[in-house]
N, C-alpha and C positions, 0 to 999 in steps of 0.2 A: 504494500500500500504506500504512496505516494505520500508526500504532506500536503497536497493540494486537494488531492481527498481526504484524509485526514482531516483537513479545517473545515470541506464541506462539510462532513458528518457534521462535525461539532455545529457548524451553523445550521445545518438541517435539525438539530436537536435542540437547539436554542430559539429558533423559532416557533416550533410545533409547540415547545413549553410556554412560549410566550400567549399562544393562538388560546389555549388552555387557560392560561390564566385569566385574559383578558375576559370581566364581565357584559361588556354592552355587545350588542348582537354587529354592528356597524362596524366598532372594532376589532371585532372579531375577521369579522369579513376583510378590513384591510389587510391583517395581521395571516389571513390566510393567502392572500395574494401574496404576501411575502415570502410566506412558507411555499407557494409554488414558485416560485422563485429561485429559492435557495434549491429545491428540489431541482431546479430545472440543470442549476449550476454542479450538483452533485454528478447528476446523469451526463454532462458534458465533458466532465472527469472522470468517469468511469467507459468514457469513450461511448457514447449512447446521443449522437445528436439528433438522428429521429424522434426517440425518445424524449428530448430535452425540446424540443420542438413543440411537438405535442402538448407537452407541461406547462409551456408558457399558455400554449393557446387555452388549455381547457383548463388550469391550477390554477396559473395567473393572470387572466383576464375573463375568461366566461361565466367563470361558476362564482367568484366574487363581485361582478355585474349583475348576476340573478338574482343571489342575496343581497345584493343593497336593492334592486329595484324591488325586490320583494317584500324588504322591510317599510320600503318607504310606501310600499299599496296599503299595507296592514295598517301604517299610523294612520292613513289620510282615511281609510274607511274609520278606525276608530275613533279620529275625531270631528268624523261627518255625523255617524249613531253618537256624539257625546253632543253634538252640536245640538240635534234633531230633538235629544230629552229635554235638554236644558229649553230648549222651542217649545215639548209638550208641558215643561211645567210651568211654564210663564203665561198659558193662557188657562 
């Protein structure tokens, strides 16, 4: 094993702990694009650019695009139905 895999692991490992930690769902998401990322940079180290290719596309940019636009459907309904009560109790 190379040191340049080597530090990938270690940042592939440093990130997923970070993704983990992280409480709000948003940063989550960012923090996941990172981790595909670092993933991407592992696989190009281990001599894998197809591989590495693919990662960016669907790790690092697709599937953290889904989740945020998906969080941001769930608030805007949630405060369209908080809008609407706060409407039915005022009359």
């Amino acid at each position: 094993m190379t040191a340049v895999q080597a530090v990938a692991l270690v940042l592939v490992a440093a990130a997923g702990t970070l993704v983990v930690a992280l409480e709000d769902p948003q940063r989550q998401a960012v923090g996941s694009s990172l981790f595909g990322l670092t993933l991407a940079i592992l696989f190009l180290s281990f001599q894998a650019p197809d591989v590495a290719l693919s990662q960016i596309a669907v790790g690092g940019v697709a599937l953290p695009a889904m989740v945020l636009l998906t969080i941001a459907k769930v608030r805007r309904r949630e405060q369209a139905e908080a809008e609407a009560r706060s409407e039915g109790e005022d009359e």
